[in-house]
Structures are given as structure tokens and as C-alpha cells.
MARBA-3410 file (N, C-alpha, C, O; in Angstrom, 1 decimal):
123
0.9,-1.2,0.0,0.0,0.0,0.0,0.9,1.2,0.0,1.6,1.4,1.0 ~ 0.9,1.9,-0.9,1.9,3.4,-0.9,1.0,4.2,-0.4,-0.2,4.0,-0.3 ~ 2.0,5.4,0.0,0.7,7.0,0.5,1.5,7.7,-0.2,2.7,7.6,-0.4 ~ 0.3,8.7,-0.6,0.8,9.6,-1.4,0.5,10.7,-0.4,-0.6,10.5,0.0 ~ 1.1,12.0,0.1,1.0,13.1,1.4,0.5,14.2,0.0,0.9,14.5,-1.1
-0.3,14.5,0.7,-0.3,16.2,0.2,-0.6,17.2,1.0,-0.8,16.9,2.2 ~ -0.7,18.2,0.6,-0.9,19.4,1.2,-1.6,19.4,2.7,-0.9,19.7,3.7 ~ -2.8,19.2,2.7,-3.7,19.0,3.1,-4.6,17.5,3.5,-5.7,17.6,4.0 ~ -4.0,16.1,3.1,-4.6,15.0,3.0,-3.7,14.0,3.1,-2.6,14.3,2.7 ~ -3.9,12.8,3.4,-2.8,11.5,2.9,-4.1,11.0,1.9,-5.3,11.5,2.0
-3.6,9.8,1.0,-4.1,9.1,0.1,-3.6,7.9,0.3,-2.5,7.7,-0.1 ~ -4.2,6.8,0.7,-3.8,5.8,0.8,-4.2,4.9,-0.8,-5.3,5.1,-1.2 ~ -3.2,4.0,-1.7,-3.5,3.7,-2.5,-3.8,1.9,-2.4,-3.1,1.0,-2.8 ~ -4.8,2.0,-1.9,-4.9,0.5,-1.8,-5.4,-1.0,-2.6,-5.4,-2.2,-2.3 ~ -5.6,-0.5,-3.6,-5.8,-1.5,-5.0,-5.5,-0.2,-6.0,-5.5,1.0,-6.0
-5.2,-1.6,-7.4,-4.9,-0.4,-8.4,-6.2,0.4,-9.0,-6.3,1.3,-9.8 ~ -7.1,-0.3,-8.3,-8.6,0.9,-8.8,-9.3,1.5,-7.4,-10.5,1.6,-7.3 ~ -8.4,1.8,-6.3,-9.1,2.0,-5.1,-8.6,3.1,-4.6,-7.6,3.3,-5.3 ~ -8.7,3.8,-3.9,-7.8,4.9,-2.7,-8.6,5.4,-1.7,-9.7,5.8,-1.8 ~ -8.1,5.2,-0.5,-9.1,6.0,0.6,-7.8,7.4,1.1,-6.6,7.4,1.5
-9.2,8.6,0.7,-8.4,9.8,1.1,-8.7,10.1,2.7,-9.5,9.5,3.4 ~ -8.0,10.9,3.0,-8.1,11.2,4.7,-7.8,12.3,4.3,-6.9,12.5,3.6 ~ -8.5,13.2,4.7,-8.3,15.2,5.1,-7.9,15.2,6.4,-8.5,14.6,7.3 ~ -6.3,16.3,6.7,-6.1,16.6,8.3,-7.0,17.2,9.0,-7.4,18.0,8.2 ~ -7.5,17.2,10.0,-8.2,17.9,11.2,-7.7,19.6,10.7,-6.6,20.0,10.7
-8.9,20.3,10.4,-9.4,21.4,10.3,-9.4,22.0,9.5,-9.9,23.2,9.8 ~ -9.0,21.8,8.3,-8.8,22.0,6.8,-10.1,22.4,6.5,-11.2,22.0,6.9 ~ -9.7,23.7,5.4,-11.0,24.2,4.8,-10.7,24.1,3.0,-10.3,25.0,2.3 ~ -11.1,22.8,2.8,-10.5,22.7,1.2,-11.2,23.6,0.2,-12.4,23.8,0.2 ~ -10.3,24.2,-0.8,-10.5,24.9,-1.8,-10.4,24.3,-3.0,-10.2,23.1,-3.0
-10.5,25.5,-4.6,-10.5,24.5,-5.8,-8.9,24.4,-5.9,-8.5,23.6,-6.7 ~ -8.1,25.1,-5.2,-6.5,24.6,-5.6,-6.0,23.4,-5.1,-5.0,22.7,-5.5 ~ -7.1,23.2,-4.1,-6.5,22.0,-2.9,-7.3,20.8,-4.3,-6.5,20.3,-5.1 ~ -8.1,20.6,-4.4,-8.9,20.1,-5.4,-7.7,19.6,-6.5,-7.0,18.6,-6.5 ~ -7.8,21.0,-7.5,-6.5,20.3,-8.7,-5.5,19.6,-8.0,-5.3,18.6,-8.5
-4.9,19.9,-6.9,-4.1,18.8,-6.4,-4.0,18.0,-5.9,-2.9,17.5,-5.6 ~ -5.7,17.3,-5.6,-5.9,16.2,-5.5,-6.4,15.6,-6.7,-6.7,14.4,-6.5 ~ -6.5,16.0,-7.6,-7.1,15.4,-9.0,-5.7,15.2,-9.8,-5.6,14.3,-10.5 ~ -4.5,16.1,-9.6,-3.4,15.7,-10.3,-3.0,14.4,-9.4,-2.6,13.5,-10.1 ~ -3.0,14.2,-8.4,-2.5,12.7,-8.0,-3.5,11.7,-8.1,-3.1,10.6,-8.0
-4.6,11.8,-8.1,-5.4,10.8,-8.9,-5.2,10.3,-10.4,-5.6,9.2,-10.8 ~ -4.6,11.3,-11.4,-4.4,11.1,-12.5,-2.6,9.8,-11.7,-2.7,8.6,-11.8 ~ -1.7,10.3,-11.4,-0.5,9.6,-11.0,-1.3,7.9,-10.6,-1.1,6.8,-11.2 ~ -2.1,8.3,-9.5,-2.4,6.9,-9.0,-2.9,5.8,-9.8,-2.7,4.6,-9.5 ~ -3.7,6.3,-10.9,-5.0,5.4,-11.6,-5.0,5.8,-13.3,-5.2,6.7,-14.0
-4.6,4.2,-13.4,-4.7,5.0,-15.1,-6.1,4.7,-15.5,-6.4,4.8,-16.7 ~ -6.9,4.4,-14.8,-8.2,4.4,-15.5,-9.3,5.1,-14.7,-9.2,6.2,-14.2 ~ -10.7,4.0,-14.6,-11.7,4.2,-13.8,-10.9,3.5,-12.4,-10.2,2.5,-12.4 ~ -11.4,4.6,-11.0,-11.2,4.3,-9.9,-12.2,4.4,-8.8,-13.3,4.9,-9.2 ~ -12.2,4.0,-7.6,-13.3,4.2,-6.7,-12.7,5.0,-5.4,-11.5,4.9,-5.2
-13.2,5.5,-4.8,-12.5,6.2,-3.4,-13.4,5.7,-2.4,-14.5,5.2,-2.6 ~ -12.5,5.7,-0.9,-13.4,5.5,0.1,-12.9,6.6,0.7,-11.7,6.5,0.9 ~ -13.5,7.9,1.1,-13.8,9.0,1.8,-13.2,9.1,3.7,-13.9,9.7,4.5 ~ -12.1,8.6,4.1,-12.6,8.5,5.2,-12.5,9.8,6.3,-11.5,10.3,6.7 ~ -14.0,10.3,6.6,-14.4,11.4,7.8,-14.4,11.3,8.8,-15.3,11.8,9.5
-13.0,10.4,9.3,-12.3,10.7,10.6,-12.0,11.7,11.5,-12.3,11.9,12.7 ~ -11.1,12.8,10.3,-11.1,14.4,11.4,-12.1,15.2,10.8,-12.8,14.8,9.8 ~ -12.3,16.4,11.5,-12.9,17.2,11.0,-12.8,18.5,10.2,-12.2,19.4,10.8 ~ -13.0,18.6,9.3,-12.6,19.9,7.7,-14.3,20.2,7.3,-15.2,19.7,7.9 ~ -14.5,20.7,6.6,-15.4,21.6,5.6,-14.4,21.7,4.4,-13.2,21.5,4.4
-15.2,22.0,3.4,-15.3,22.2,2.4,-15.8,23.4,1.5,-17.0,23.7,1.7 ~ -15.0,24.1,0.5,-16.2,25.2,-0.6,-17.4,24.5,-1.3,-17.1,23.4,-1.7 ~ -18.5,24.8,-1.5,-19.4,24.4,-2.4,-18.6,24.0,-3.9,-18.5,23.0,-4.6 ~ -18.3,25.2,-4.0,-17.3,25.4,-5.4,-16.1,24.5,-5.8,-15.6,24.5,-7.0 ~ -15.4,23.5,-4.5,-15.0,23.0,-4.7,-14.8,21.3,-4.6,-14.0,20.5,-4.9
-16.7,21.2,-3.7,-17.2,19.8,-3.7,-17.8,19.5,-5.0,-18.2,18.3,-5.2 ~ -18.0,20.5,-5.9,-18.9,20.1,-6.8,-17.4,19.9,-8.0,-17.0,18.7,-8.2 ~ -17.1,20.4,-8.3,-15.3,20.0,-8.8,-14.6,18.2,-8.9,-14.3,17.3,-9.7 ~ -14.6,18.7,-7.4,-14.0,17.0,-6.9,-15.2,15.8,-7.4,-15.0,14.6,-7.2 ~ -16.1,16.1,-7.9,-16.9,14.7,-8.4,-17.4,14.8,-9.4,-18.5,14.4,-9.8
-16.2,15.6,-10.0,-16.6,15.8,-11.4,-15.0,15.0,-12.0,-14.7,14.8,-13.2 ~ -14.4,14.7,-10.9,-13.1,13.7,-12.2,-13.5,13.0,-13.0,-14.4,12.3,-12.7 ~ -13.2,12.9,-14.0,-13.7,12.1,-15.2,-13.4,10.6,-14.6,-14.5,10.1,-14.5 ~ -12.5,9.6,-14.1,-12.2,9.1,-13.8,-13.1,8.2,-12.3,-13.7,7.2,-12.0 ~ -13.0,8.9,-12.0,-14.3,9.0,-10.5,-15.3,8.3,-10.5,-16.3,8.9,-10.9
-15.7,6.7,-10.1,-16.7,6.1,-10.7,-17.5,5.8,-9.5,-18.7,5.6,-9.7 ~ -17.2,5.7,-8.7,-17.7,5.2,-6.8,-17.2,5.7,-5.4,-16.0,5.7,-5.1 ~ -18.2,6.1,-4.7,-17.3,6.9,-3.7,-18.1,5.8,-2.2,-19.2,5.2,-2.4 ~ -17.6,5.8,-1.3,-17.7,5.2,0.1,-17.1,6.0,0.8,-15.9,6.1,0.9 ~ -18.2,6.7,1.4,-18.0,7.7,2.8,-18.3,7.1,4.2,-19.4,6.9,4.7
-16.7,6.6,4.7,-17.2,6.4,6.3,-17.0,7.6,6.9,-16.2,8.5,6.7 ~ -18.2,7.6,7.9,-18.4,8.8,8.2,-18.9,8.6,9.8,-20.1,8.7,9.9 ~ -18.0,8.2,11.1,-18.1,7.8,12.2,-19.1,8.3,13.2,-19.7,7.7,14.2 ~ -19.3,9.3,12.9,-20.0,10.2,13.4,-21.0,11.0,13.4,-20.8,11.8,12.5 ~ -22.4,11.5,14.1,-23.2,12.0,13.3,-23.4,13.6,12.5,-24.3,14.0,11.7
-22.1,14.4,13.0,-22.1,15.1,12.0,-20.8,15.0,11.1,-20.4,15.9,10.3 ~ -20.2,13.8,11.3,-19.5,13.6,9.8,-20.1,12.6,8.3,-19.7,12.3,7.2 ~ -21.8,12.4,9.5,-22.6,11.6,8.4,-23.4,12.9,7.6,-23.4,12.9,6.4 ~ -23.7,13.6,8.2,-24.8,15.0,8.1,-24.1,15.2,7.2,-24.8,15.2,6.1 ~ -22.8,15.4,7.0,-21.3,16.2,6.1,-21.6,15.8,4.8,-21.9,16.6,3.8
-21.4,14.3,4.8,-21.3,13.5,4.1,-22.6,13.1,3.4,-22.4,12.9,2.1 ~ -24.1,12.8,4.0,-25.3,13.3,3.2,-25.4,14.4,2.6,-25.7,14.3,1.4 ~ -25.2,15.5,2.9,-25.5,16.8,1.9,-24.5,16.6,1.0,-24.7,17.5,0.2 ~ -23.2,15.8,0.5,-22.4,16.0,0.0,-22.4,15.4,-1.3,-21.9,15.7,-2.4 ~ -23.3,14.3,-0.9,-23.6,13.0,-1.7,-25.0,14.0,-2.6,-25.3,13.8,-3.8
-25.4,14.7,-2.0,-26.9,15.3,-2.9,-26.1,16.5,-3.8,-27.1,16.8,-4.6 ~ -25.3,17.1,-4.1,-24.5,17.8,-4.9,-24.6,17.6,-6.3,-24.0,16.7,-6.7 ~ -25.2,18.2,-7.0,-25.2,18.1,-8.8,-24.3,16.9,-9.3,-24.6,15.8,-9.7 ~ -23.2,17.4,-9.1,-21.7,17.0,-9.7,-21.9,15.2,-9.1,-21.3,14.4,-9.8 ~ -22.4,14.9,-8.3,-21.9,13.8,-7.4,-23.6,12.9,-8.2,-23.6,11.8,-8.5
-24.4,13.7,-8.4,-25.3,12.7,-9.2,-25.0,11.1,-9.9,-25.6,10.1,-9.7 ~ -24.2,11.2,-10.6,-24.0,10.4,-11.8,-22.7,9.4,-10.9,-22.3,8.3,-11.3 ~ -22.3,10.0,-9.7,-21.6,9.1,-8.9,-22.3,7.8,-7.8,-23.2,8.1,-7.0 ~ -21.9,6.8,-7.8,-22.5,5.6,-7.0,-21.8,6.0,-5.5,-20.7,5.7,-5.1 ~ -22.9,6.7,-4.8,-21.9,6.9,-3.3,-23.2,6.6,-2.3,-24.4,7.0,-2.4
-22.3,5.7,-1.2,-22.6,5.3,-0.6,-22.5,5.8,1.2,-21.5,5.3,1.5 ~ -22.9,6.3,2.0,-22.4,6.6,3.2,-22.1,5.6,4.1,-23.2,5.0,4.0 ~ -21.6,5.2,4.9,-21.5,4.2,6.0,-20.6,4.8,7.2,-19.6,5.6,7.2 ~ -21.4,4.1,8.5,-21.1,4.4,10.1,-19.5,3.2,10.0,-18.5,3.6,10.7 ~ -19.4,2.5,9.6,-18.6,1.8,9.7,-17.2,1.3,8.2,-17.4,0.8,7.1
-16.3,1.7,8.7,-15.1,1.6,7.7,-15.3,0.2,7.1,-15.7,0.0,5.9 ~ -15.2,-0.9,7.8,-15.0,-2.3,6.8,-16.5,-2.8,6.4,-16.7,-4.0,6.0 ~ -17.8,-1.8,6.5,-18.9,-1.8,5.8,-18.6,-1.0,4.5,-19.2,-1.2,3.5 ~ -17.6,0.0,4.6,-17.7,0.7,3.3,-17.0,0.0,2.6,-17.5,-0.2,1.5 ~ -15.4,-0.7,3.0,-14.8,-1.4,2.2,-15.1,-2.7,1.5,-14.5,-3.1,0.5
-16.0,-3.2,2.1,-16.7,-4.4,1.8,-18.0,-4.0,0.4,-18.1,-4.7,-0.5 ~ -18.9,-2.7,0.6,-19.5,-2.3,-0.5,-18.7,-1.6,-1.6,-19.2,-1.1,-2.6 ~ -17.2,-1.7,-1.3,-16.3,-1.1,-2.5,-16.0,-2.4,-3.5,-16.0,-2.5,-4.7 ~ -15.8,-3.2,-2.6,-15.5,-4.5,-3.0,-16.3,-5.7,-3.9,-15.9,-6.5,-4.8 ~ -17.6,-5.4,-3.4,-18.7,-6.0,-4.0,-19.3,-5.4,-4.8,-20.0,-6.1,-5.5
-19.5,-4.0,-5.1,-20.4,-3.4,-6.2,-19.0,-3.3,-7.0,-17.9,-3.0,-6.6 ~ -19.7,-3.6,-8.6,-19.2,-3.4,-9.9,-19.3,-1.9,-10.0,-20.2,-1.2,-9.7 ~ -17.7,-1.6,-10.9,-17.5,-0.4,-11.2,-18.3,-0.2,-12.7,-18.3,0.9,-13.2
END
């Protein structure tokens, strides 16, 4: 499993069509933070990939820049664990976003419930 660090996030790459990102505790991601998480998704995945979301610490987000992030072309399934009830709250409004439409996302209280519906649903 490699990590890829950035700015603001690690990336864990855990199959060649998989990654679960982690945001540090208190980050307020923008569209710059964005391209540079979409330029290392292009590094990680040469094709279609899936993410599992994990909302472990706590961050926000731009509107402007949640609708961005699920618009990678590449981007085919997302799994949000989300431990908590306002990292679920986070994580429902996020999932209802234009951009995230056409995406298969799933929320889950529990990490190896999401990894397990990463596993079994077809890309």
C-alpha cells in the first residue's frame, strides 16, 4: 500500500482501482486543494477508480469545490465512512451535490462496511 502526502490529506492507494483519502483535522478545502488532488489521482490510476472518503477528522469544504472533486472524469464510486453523526450530516449533503449525481456513493457508520460495499459493487 503506498501514501501519497499532500498538502492537506494523505491518500492511501490500496488496490490499483481503489484509494481512501483522509483530510487533516481542520482544513478548509478549496479549488486549488482540489487540482491537487485530482493531479494525484491522475498519477495513482490509469483508468476508472473508486474512493473511500474517510471522515475521521474534522474539515469543511467550498461548495465550489465539492462540486469539482466529483466531477473527475475518472471517478466512478465513492464510500464515505463517516463515524459520526455530524460527519454523516457532512457526508449526506455532499452525496446530494449536482456534480456527485452520476456518482455511486454510498455513506457508511462503519469503515470495513464501506470497504466491503467497495468490494462487491461493480465499477
Amino acid at each position: 500500500m503506498k501514501l501519497y502526502r499532500l498538502s492537506f490529506a494523505k491518500i492511501y492507494h490500496l488496490r490499483d482501482d481503489l484509494g481512501e483519502v483522509i483530510v487533516d483535522e481542520g482544513v478548509s478545502i478549496n479549488l486549488t486543494m482540489i487540482d491537487e488532488i485530482h493531479s494525484t489521482f491522475n498519477d495513482m490510476f490509469a483508468g476508472v477508480f473508486s474512493l473511500l472518503i474517510n471522515k475521521s477528522n474534522a474539515y469543511s469544504t467550498e461548495l465550489d469545490a465539492l462540486i469539482k472533486f466529483g466531477a473527475h472524469p475518472g471517478l466512478d464510486q465513492i464510500a464515505v465512512f463517516a463515524p459520526n453523526k455530524l460527519a454523516k450530516l457532512s457526508a449526506d449533503f455532499s452525496a446530494d451535490i449536482p456534480s456527485s449525481s452520476t456518482l455511486n456513493i454510498q455513506v457508511f457508520t462503519c469503515r470495513d462496511s464501506a470497504l466491503t460495499w467497495l468490494n462487491d459493487v461493480p465499477s
